[in-house]
N, C-alpha and C positions, 0 to 999 in steps of 0.2 A: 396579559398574555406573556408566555414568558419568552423571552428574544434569547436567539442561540447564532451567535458568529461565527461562519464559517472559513479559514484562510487555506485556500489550497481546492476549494469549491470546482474548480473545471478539471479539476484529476480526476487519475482513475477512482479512488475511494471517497474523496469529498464530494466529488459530483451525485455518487449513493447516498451520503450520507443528508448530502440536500435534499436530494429525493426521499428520503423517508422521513426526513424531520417536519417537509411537505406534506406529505401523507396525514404528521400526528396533528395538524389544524397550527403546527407553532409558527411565532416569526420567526422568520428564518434571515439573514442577512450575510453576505457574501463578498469577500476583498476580491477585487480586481484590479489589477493594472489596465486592463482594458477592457468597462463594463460592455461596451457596445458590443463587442466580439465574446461574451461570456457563454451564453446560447443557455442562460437558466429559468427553473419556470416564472414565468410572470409574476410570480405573486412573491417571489425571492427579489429583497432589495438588494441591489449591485451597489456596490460604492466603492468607488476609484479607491486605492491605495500598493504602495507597494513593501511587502515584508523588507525586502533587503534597507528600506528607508523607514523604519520607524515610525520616525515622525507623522508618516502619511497615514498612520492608522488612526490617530486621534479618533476623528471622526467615527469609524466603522465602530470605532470602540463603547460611543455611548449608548448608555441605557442596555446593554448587552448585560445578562445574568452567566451564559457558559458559553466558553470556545471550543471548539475542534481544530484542533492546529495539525497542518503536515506543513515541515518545514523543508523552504524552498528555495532563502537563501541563504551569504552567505554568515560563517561562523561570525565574523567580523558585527554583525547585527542582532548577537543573540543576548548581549545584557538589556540594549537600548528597548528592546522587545517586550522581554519580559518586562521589565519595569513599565513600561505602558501597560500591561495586560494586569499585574497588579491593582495599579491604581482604577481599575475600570470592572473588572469580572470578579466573581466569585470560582467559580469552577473551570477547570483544563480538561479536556482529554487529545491527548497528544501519540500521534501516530508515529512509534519509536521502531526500533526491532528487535532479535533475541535474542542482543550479545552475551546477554545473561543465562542464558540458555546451554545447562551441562550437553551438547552433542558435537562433535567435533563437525558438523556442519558449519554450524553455528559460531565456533569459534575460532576462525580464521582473519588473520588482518586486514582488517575493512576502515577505511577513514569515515566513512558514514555512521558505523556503528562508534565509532569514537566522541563523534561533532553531538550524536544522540545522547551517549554516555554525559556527557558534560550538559545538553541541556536538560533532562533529566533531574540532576546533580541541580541546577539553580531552579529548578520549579519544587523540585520537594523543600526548598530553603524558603520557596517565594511567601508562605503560608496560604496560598490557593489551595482551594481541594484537587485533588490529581488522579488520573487515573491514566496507566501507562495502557496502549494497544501494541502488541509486539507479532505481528504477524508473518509468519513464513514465507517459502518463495509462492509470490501470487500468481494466479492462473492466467492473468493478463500478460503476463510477461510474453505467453505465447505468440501474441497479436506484434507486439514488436520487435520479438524473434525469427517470426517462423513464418507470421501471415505473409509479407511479401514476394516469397520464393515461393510459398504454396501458390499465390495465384498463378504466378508464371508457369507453373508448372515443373520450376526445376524440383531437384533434388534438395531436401533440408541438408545442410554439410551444417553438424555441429559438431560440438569434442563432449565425451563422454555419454555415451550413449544409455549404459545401465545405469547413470545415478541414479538410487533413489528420492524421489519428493514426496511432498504430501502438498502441492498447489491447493490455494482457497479463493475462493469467490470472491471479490472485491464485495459484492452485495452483501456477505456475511461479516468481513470486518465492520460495514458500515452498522450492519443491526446492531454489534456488540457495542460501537460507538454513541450508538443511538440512548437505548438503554443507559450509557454510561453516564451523559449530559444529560439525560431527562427523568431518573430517577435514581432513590439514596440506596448506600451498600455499597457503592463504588468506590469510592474515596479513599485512596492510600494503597488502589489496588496496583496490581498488572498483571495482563492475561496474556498468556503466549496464546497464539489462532494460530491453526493450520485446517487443512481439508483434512476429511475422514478416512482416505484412504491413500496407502504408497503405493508410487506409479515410477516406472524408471520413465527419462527423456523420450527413449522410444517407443515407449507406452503413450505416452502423451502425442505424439506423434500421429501415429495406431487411430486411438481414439477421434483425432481430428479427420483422418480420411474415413471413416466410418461415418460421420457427420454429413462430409460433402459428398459422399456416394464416390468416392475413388477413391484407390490407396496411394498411398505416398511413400517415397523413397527417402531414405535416410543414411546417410552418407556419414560415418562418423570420422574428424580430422582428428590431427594430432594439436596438443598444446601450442607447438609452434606455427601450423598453420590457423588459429583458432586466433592468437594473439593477431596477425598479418590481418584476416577477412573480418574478424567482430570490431575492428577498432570504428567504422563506421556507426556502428549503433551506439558503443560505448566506450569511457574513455578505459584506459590499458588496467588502470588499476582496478576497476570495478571488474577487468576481464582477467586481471590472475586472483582475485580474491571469489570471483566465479569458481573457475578452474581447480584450485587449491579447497573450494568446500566441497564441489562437489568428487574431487579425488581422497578427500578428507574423509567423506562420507560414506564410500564405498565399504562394503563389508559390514555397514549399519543400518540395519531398519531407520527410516523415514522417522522423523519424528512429530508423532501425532497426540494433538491434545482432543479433549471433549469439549474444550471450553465453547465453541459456538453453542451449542448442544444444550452446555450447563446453563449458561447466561439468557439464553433466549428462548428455549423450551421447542427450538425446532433442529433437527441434524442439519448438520452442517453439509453442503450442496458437495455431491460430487464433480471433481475434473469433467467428466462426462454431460454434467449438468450444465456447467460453465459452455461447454464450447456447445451446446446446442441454441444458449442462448446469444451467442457471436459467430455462429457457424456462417453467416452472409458477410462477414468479414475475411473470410478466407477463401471464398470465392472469389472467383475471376471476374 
């Protein structure tokens, strides 16, 4: 049977991609820092390990044929990494983003897309087969944006109200990930993923009180209050390099690929899709 290592397995997209590699009858195997606290299915082996520590992966690492990596810690542990993953797997697919990506969304100063940049750069050197997933702003994001005020009932207060997105389904990155570690053509690729359709923030918004049977108010701030109220969720930099794409963006269609579509033979799930299938998280 063929075993697939999962690092990053209780996230938003590795926890999908557990679950469908579940689905295909494969072993599945899964790093955890803390297997008791994993919450994965049964038949998924947990094994203690922690990325920022290398060393701890030996283990997880044998008898593994392909990884799914989303990377979680920090830069400081990304040769010692690879070099274990080397000696151990045949195949990568590694959950990157689309720095590469001609849209001035896309192309705003991000330290993330940097730290990606560079491990990227040592896995096409590593000589593993590789395959990049680059996917857009995810539709999850909402849940830690927005859900908490919607329950309350207050008003959502974000900044930039018309930017355009094209949010995707965590479920849809995972199928393209699936595919990519479990059958050939993939190897040397990379796929930009986004959802089907451009939605501005307040669309997105819209759509979520539509879901819960009430509507929701939307307060839109300015940058300077935006910096002040979002530092709670995230840190400053992650909230001007927000800010600066999606001010970036403005006056540009959403940028939307087919790749779900292409790769997996089913369209890729609408924002509307999404929040019906989380709409009891936004409830009270």
């Amino acid at each position: 049977m063929k075993q697939v290592l999962v690092i990053g397995a209780t996230g938003t997209v590795g926890r999908q991609v557990t679950a469908q590699l579940v689905a295909r009858d494969l072993g599945v195997r899964a790093v955890s820092r803390n297997p008791g606290s994993a919450d994965l299915p049964a038949v998924v082996e947990v094994v203690q390990g922690d990325l920022g520590v290398p060393s701890t992966l030996d283990r997880a690492l044998e008898g593994i044929d392909s990884l799914f990596l989303v990377w979680t810690a920090p830069p400081t542990a990304v040769v010692a990494a690879l070099e274990g993953f080397t000696r151990h797997i045949n195949r990568i697919v590694f959950l990157s983003s689309p720095h590469q990506t001609e849209h001035p969304f896309f192309q705003q100063p991000n330290p993330v897309a940097g730290l990606h940049a560079e491990i990227e750069r040592r896995i096409q050197n590593s000589g593993l087969q590789w395959t990049f997933l680059r996917p857009g702003m995810f539709a999850a994001n909402a849940l830690r944006w927005w859900a908490p005020t919607i329950r309350t009932g207050s008003a959502v207060r974000w900044p930039n109200a018309e930017a355009p997105t094209a949010p995707i389904h965590e479920g849809d990155i995972a199928a393209v990930a699936v595919r990519a570690l479990c059958e050939n053509g993939h190897s040397g690729k990379d796929y930009v993923l986004t959802g089907p359709q451009l939605l501005s923030q307040l669309e997105q918004v819209g759509i979520i009180g539509e879901a819960i049977g009430r509507p929701l108010r939307y307060e839109e701030i300015s940058p300077e209050e935006a910096r002040r109220e979002l530092l709670p969720l995230m840190p400053l930099a992650v909230i001007d390099m927000l800010m600066n794409a999606w001010a970036a963006g403005s006056g540009w269609p959403a940028y939307i690929t087919t790749s779900v579509a292409d790769l997996t033979g089913t369209p890729a799930r609408t924002f509307s899709d999404w929040v019906t299938d989380h709409a009891a998280e936004f409830r009270a």
